[in-house]
Phi, psi and omega in degrees: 000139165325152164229129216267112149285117174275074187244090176292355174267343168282114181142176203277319192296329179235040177268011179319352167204156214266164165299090148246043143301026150359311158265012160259064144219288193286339188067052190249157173182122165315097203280020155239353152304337213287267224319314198278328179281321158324281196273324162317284207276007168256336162296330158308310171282300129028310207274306204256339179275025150278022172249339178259019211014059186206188155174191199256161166249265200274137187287314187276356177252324175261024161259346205299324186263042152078346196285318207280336189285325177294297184304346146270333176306320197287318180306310218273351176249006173081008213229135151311099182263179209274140172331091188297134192270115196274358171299152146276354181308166186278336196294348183294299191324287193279022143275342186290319176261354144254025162294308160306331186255338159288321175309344202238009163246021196252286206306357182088021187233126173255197199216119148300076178083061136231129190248175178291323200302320189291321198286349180282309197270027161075022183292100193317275192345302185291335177290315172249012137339281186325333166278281123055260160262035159285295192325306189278343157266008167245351191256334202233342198274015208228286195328112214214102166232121184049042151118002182234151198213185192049234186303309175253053188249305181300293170313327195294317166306311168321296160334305169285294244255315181259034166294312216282356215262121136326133167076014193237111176241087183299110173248308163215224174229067172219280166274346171286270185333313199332299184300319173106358166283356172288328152351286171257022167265321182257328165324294209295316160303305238246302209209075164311335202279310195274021210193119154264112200255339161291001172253016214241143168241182192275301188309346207236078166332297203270008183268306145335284182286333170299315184280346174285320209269321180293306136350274185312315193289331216270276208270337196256359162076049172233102215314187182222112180269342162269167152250121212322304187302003183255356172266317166301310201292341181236152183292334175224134143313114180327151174263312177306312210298308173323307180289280200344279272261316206267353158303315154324303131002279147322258181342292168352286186278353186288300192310299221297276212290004179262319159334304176279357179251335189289288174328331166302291184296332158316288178316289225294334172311313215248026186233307131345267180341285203294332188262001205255289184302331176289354189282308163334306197290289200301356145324286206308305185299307189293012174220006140315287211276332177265262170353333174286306165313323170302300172329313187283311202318304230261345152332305195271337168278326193275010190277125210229047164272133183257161171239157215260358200231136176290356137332286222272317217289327201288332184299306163329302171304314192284344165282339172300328172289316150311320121008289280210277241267299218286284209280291193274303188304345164276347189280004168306305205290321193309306157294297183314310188296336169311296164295317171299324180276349236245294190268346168288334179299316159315321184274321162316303172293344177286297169329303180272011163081018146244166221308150109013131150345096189251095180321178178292175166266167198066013162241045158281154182297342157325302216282309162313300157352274185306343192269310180293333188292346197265320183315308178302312154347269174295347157317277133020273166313324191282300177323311180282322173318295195310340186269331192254009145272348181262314158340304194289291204298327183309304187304325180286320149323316217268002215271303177317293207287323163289000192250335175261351175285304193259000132314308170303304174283326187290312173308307164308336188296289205304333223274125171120292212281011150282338185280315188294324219243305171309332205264177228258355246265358173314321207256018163203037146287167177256178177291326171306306166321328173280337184264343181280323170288320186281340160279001175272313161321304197285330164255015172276337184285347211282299213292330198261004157315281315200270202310313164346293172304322185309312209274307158274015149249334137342326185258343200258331169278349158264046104285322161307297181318323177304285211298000183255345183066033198278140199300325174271028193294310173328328209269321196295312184293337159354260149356298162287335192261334168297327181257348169302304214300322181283348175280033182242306190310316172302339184273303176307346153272298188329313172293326170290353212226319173309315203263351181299301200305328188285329183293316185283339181274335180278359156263351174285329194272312147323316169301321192288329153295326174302322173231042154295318178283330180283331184277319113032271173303314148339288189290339170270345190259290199285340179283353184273329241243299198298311148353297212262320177304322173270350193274322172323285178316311198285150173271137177290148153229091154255175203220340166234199181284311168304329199282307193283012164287309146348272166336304148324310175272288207322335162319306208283324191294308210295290211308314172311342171309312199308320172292299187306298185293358168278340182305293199283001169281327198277348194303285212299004193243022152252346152303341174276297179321314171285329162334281198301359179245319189295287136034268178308314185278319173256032185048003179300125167295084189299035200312015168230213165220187191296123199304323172296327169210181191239023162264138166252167163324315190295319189296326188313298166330304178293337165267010189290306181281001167277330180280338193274341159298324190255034181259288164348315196263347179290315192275341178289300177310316186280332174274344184274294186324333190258347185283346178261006186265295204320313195270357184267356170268323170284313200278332168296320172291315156312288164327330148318290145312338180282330208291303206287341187263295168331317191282337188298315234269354192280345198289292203302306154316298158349286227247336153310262197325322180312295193296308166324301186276010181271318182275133172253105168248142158062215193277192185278304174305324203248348170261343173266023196235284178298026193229308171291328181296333169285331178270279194347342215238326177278341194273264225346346167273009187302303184332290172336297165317335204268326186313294210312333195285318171311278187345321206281298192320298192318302190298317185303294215296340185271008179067037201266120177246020183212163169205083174302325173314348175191136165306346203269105174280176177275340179290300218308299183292328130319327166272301158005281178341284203308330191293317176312318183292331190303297181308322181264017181260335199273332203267317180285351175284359175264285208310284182332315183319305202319273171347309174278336174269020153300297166279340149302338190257334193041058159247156225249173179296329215279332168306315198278332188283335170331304198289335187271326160331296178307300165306354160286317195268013170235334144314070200298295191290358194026035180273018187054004196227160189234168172233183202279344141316316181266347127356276184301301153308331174280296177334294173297339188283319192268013158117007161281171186202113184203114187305187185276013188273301184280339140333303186294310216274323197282337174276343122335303152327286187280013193207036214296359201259344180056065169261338197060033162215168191253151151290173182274324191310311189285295231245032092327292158344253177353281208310286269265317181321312184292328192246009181242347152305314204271305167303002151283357207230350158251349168306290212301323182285332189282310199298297165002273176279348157274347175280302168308005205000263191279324176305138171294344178224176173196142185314117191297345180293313202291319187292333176266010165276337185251355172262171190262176198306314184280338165299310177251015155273310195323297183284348135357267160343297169271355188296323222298295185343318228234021174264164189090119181235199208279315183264328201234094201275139202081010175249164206253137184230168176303296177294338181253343163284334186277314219271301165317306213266353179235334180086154179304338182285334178251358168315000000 
């Protein structure tokens, strides 16, 4: 069979209150909530099946077979639910109930973990879940106050309704109800008759819930579902059983007051009716009383006698205007209120469901419309007579007074410009001047174009007057014919004083291209001059031979010039010349010199004979410069040559010694023999050295800084030196090393080339030095074995400055150091086992009487770590002498 989820809160319509059923989850319930709950939802159901004539005892028993649970669903929603199956078997029961649980999740309510099978097997809990949320969707979820609706919706009706009420404070529906004054706070609002609520007090509970609860049954037919004790008797009071008990209530005073709105509305209809009809009469008058007006108006608007004066027309306007201001706006306003009462009336009667408005006939709002449309009309007709009569007479004022306004300006115009148009002041302009006079000119003509309409229309408004019967017309045509005649006079100077100007200017404007051309040519020519006057004058610095040959041809290149620029010194002092002829020929007033440059003929001349004086001194400068390049090119080559033989050869030394202490030919005595002879042999070349250095001084005095002829500087060949004496001094002073730890060490010949073999051939780099990897590798090729500890103490040794490379020396040292431990260290072992005989030890006294002295501290030494055995404490045993001097791995 289905199982139902009983959640009445889910979906948007019912999310007005949070879930709190606790017990349709755990199935836990407060068993005097059980009791309050009990007795709430069976007077609540009670309540509405006593409208079908029947009703419950028990809440969990008489729902089990379904009938009675469909038959409250039908009352309390007014609705048909699907047939009920009348067996008594159980499977009828549960179609019966859930046919009940589907009509009530159809409603938009779902039901949480609840099936038909509980409420068929009488499960109280699960049963009055089921109640429960019958209530809240048909009793509480419909409840709607002020935008809010179901519990709080509910809470919020309590509230309003006991505000006005002392001790009554609603918050929710539990400990606010206790006392029983919320109670009887909403009977006393609702039904004041039935409740003396000022005898009633806050201490007294059960008196308080009893006269509420006693009350409701009586008078207000709201059965009673609590018992005071059962609201006193618990510290919180059901929340379900209170909202059931105060919805009831609700609903109760909700009728009585839709009763009382019904009578209100009654009043208020027939309250209408009377304002309706009074609106009619005043309809009736206000459209009498307007149309009469209209009636008188439109006579006196349609009156069209002109008058002869602008006086009078203006008196005319101005009662129109008053009219206009005084007179219509209020019979305006008079209309608009017509129409407004005209359609409120109307919208009213619609509202109230009766007939429509008829005026009387001719006062329809039509009939007004139209009476106004003809009043604006002739307004309309009146306004424009009147305007385009005050026109007519304006225009003949206005007509006089513009033709003596524009007479007035044209004569001041003129007043001057004959005088202006004669003068002479043209023939001692300059050419700027001149062009300045022909744009003065060119806008006195633009200006007197421009006057040309002033001037026809002037002839065209004394025509108008003429042709108008205007009363001065003589003086005006006079008048008009006195300023023709000077504009004419005026056009014929303008044309004469134009064409003086254009002559003058295109002969000013020819001088003025010569001396654009001359200044053109000038400025690049004296700048050529200047140029050259200065390349003439500067002093040279060169450094080889090539750079003053260089020089040289470019001299020689200038000179070649010298002929062209002279052609062209003559062009331009023939462009003056011609200026100094035209001048002559036409009187021209010159007033300046040339507007484009500040060079004249003279100056050109005077540098023309300054350059041809400094060509001579050039040519002079250049040949003494050049016999001194000559000897400074002999002295680079000489130095050269010495340079280029010295630096190989020192190079060359170099790479000898290197190789003499890397290669073993002969003994230590016999390379160190061949070693003096090679420094013997380097200094005797000191002269050389001493010759280059004169060379070098010789190059310093001439201020010579460079040599191509060769790489080689004189610092280069100085350090060379020194390094060669350095190096064959550093190499025999290593043989002597050699030599002496060789002989301190009593090591053989055939040990040290062992030695210098290994160390060549572990120099990767042939720098004579090993570095500490390839050390460490060399170390190992010959039989160490060793961590990075003892690696570390031996490089400390050979390396103690810690540059990280080895010398042949330091490691010749080592070896020589090494191999005289290990031999020393088998003396000391054969000496041992012959001092110990049969014994396994021996006495540090005994080694030091039978050995010789460095032999037995040496073995001592090493010993000390490891003396002492179990029976003879200070004594040196066999096993602990092999372990110091051999380590454990050779034990």
């Amino acid at each position: 069979m289905p199982t139902f989820d009983m959640d009445p809160y889910d979906g948007d319509e019912n999310d007005y209150m949070p879930q709190e059923d606790d017990w349709d989850r755990d199935m836990l319930l407060d068993p005097a909530w059980e009791k309050q709950q009990r007795k709430t939802f069976t007077a609540w159901c009670n309540s509405h099946l006593r409208k079908a004539g029947t009703q419950i005892e028990n809440i969990e028993e008489d729902f089990r077979d379904g009938l009675k649970l469909m038959l409250l669903l039908e009352v309390i929603s007014g609705e048909r639910l699907a047939k009920p199956e009348r067996g008594k078997m159980r499977v009828h029961k549960i179609s019966n109930v859930n046919k009940a649980l589907h009509y009530i999740t159809s409603k938009g309510v779902k039901l949480v973990s609840i099936g038909a099978e509980e409420i068929v097997d009488g499960n109280a809990k699960m049963t009055l879940g089921m109640i429960w949320t019958i209530i809240l969707r048909f009793a509480i979820q419909d409840i709607s106050v002020e935008e809010t609706s179901a519990k709080e919706g509910l809470l919020l009706w309590c509230q309003r309704k006991t505000a006005p009420y002392k001790n009554v404070n609603i918050q929710n529906f539990h400990i606010s109800w206790k006392d029983g004054l919320g109670f009887c706070a909403l009977i006393h609002r609702h039904r004041p008759e039935l409740i003396d609520y000022g005898k009633l007090r806050k201490d007294d509970p059960m008196t308080n819930l009893n006269t509420a609860f006693d009350v409701a049954e009586k008078y207000l037919d709201i059965p009673k579902m609590l018992d005071a004790e059962d609201i006193v008797g618990t510290a919180r009071p059901d929340e379900k059983a209170i909202m059931t008990y105060v919805s009831s209530f609700y609903h109760a005073f909700s009728g009585a007051q839709k009763a009382e709105t019904a009578a209100n509305r009654i009043c208020k209809v027939l309250a209408v009716n009377q304002e309706n009809e009074q609106l009619m009469e005043d309809y009736e008058k206000l459209a009498s009383d307007l149309l009469e007006w209209i009636r008188r108006t439109i006579p006196w608007l349609e009156n069209r006698a002109p008058e002869n004066t602008m006086l009078a027309m203006q008196q005319k306007l101005e009662d129109f205007r008053d009219y206009r201001r005084q007179h219509k706006p209020p019979k305006v306003q008079e209309k608009c209120q017509l129409e407004i009462n005209f359609n409120t009336l109307q919208t009213k009667l619609r509202l109230s469901n009766r007939p429509a408005f008829m005026p009387s006939e001719g006062k329809m709002v039509s009939d007004v419309s139209n009476a106004w449309g003809g009043l604006e009309g002739a307004e309309k007709g009146y306004e424009e007579w009147l305007l385009n009569e005050i026109r007519r007479l304006e225009r003949l004022d206005h007509l006089a007074e513009k033709f003596r306004q524009k007479a007035a300006t044209h004569e001041a115009w003129t007043e001057g410009k004959e005088e202006m148009l004669q003068a002479r002041d043209f023939e001692t302009a300059s050419l700027s001047e001149i062009k300045a006079l022909l744009k003065k000119h060119e806008a006195f003509e633009s200006d007197l174009a421009a006057h040309q309409d002033r001037v026809e229309q002037i002839a065209a408004i004394a025509q108008e007057l003429n042709e108008l019967d205007y009363y001065d017309s003589p003086s005006v045509n006079s008048r008009c014919q006195r300023i023709c005649d000077r504009w004419d006079a005026l056009g014929a100077l303008t044309q004469k004083r134009s064409e003086a100007l254009q002559r003058t200017e295109k002969l000013l404007e020819t001088i003025d291209q010569l001396y654009l051309e001359f200044a053109k040519r000038a400025a690049p020519f004296n700048n050529w001059m200047e140029g050259a006057m200065e390349d003439l004058q500067d002093t040279f610095i060169v450094h080889t031979i090539e750079e003053i040959q260089g020089l040289s041809t470019a001299h020689e290149q200038f000179k070649a010039t010298l002929p062209d620029a002279d052609k062209e010194r003559g062009a331009i002092l023939g462009i003056h010349n011609e200026i100094a002829k035209i001048v002559a020929t036409y009187h021209v007033n010159m007033a300046g010199t040339n507007p484009y440059t500040t060079i004249n003929p003279q100056d050109i001349n005077a540098k023309w004979d300054k350059v041809r004086q400094l060509v001579p001194q050039r040519d002079q400068a250049l040949i003494e410069e050049h016999a001194r390049q000559q000897n400074n090119e002999r002295l680079r080559r000489q130095f050269a040559n010495q340079a280029n033989v010295i630096g190989p050869w020192i190079q060359t030394k170099m790479e000898e010694i290197g190789r003499i202490s890397i290669e073993m030919h002969g003994t230590l005595e016999d390379q160190l023999t061949h070693l003096r002879q090679y420094e013997k042999n380097i200094v005797n070349y000191k002269p050389k050295i001493d010759q280059l250095e004169g060379d070098h001084q010789l190059i310093q005095e001439a201020l010579i800084f460079d040599n191509k002829h060769t790489n080689y500087t004189m610092e280069h060949i100085r350090v060379g030196w020194e390094q060669l004496l350095t190096t064959i001094a550093r190499t025999i002073n290593e043989i002597e090393n050699q030599i002496l730890t060789r002989d301190a060490k009593g090591i053989s010949q055939d040990q040290m080339n062992e030695f210098r073999a290994s160390f060549n051939h572990f120099d990767r780099k042939k720098t004579g030095m090993m570095e500490a990897e390839d050390f460490k590798t060399c170390l190992i090729s010959l039989g160490y074995n060793m961590g990075e500890a003892e690696f570390s103490r031996i490089m400390s040794i050979v390396d103690p400055n810690r540059v990280g490379v080895v010398t042949f020396q330091a490691f010749i040292d080592f070896m020589s150091r090494e191999t005289a431990d290990t031999d020393t260290a088998d003396q000391v072992m054969a000496s041992f086992k012959v001092l110990a005989g049969d014994k396994n030890f021996i006495m540090a006294d005994e080694l030091r009487r039978e050995l010789p002295p460095d032999q037995a501290e040496y073995c001592i030494a090493r010993m000390a770590p490891y003396s002492g055995t179990d029976a003879v404490p200070g004594a040196l045993d066999y096993m602990s002498f092999s372990t110091a001097l051999y380590g454990e791995s050779d034990l």
